[in-house]
ZAMARGU-4260 file (C-alpha; in steps of 0.2 Angstrom, whole numbers, plus 5000, padded with zeros to 4 digits):
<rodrens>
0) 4864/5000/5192 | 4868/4985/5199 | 4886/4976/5198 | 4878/4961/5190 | 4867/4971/5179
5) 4885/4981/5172 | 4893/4963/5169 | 4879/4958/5160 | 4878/4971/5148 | 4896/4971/5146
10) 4896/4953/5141 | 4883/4957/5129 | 4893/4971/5122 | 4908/4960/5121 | 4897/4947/5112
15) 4890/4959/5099 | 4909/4965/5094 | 4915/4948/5093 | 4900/4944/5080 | 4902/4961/5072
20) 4921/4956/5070 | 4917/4938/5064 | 4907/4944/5051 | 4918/4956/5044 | 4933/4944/5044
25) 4922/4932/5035 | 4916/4946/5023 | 4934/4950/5019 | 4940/4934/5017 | 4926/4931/5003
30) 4932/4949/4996 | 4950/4943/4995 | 4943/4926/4987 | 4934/4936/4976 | 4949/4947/4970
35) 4959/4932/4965 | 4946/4923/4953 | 4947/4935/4938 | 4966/4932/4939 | 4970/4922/4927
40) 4959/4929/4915 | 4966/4948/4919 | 4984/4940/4913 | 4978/4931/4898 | 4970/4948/4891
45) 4987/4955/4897 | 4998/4942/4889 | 4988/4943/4872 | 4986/4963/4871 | 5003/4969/4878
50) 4995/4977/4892 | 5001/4981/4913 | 4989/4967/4920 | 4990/4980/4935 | 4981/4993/4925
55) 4967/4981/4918 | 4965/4976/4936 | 4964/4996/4942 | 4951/4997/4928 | 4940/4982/4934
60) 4942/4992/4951 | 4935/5005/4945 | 4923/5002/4932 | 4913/4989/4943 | 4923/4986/4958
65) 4925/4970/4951 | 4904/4965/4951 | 4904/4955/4936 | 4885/4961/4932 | 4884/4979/4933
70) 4875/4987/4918 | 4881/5006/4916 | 4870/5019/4909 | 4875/5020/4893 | 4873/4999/4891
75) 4889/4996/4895 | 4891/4979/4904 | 4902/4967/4916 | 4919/4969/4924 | 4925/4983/4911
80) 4909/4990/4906 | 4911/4986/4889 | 4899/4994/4876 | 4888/4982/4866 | 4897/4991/4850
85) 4915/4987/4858 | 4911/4970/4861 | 4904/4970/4842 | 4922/4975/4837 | 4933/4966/4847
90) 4924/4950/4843 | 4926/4957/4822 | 4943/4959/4828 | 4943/4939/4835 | 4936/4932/4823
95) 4921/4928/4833 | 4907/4925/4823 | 4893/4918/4839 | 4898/4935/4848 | 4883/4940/4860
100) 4879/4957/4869 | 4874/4946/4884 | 4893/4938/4883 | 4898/4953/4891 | 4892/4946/4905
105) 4905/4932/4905 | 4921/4938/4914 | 4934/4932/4902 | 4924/4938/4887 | 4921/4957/4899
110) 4940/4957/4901 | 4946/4951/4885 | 4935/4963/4874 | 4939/4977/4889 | 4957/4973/4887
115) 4959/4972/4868 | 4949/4989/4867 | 4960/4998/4880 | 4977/4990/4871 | 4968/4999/4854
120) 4967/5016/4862 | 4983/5016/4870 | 4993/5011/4853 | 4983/5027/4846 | 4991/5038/4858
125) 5010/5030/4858 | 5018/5046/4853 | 5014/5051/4872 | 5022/5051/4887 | 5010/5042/4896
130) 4998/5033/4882 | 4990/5025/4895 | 4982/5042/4903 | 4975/5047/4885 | 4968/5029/4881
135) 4958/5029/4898 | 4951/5047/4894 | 4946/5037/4878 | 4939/5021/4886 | 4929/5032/4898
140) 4923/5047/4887 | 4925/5042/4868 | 4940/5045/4856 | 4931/5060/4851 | 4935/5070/4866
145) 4951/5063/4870 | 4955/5071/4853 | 4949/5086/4857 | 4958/5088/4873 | 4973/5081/4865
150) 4973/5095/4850 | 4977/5111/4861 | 4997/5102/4867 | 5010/5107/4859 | 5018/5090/4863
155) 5006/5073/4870 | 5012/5075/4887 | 4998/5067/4901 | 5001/5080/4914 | 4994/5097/4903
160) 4981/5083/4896 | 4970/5076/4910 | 4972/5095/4918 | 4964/5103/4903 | 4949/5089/4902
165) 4932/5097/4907 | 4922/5082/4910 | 4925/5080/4930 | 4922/5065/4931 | 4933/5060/4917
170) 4947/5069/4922 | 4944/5061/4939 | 4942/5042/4932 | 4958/5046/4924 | 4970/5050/4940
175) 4959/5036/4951 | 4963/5022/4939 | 4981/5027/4937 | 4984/5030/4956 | 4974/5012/4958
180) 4987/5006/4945 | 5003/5012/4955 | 4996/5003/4972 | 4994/4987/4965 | 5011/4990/4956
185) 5019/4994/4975 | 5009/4980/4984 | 5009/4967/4971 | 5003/4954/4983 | 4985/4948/4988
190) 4977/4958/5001 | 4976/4955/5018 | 4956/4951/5024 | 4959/4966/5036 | 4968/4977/5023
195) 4952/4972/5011 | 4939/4975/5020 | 4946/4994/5024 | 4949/4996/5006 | 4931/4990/5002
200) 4922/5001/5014 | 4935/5017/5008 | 4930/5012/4990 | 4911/5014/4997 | 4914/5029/5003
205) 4922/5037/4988 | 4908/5029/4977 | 4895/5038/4986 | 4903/5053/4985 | 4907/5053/4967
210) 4888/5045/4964 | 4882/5063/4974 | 4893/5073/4961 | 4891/5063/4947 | 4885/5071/4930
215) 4879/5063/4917 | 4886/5049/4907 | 4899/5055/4895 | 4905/5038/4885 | 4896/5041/4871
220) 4905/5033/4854 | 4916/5020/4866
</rodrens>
């Protein structure tokens, strides 16, 4: 091959991984833009429910990695994939008479109604170590069989719990969210574009592997 023809496709390679890294950069800079816009409303429902806005911000992650229009299996809906029947109580709860199943879809509704049902289940289980590990079970698969993985302990304690739940996928949205939680917790601050886009393709990755092993839905009285 020809010394011209070499320099030619090298500039065209060069080219290529410039555009490639251009598009990423943009791309992560619109994920880190995108992070920050549920903010404030993460807070409020924090603020008004007594809740880690850390661990409302985990569950968001991992619920719909922060897609404001998924729609689960089950009908649950938006940021926290809040059931039409959780919404129904949380706006009972509010006082909200012009409450809406499509309002789910509205991301300070989602998070508030998300938020004041997770704040519910975790004053259930306050005589535990770690309430929170016992309300998430609950979000995830119903208080029904948070109760009955509760009921074999001698004492609440999160450890012996999440090990004895025999839904894998609950037991894993359990430790995901709570490992989620203690990141943000230790890097408080927003994301660098880089450090977003590795965490997006990583949280790609994961996802598919979990889609591959997933079974069914288990939320069934949430």
């Amino acid at each position: 091959m020809r010394p011209q023809h070499l320099v030619k496709i090298s500039l065209i390679c060069a080219a290529a991984l410039s555009a490639s890294a251009a598009a990423l950069y943009l791309w992560g800079a619109r994920l880190v833009a995108q992070s920050q816009i549920y903010e404030p409303f993460i807070a409020e429902a924090a603020k008004r429910y007594h809740l880690d806005p850390h661990l409302i911000r985990a569950v968001i992650w991992r619920e719909s990695d922060f897609q404001p229009n998924v729609l689960g299996a089950a009908r649950e809906r938006g940021l926290m994939q809040v059931t039409p029947n959780a919404g129904k109580e949380w706006a009972r709860a509010e006082k909200i008479s012009t409450f809406r199943e499509t309002d789910l879809l509205d991301p300070r509704t989602n998070i508030m109604a998300g938020g004041w049902y997770l704040a519910r289940a975790i004053v259930r289980w306050n005589n535990a170590d770690h309430p929170e590990a016992f309300a998430l079970a609950e979000y995830n698969a119903g208080r029904t069989h948070a109760r009955r993985w509760a009921q074999p302990l001698p004492r609440w304690e999160a450890a012996p719990f999440i090990a004895g739940i025999d839904y894998p996928t609950t037991k894993a949205y359990v430790r995901d969210i709570l490992e989620k939680r203690d990141e943000y917790q230790n890097r408080p601050h927003t994301p660098t574009v880089w450090r977003a886009v590795r965490n997006k393709l990583a949280a790609h990755i994961w996802r598919w592997r979990q889609h591959m092993k997933k079974t069914p839905s288990t939320r069934q009285d949430v």
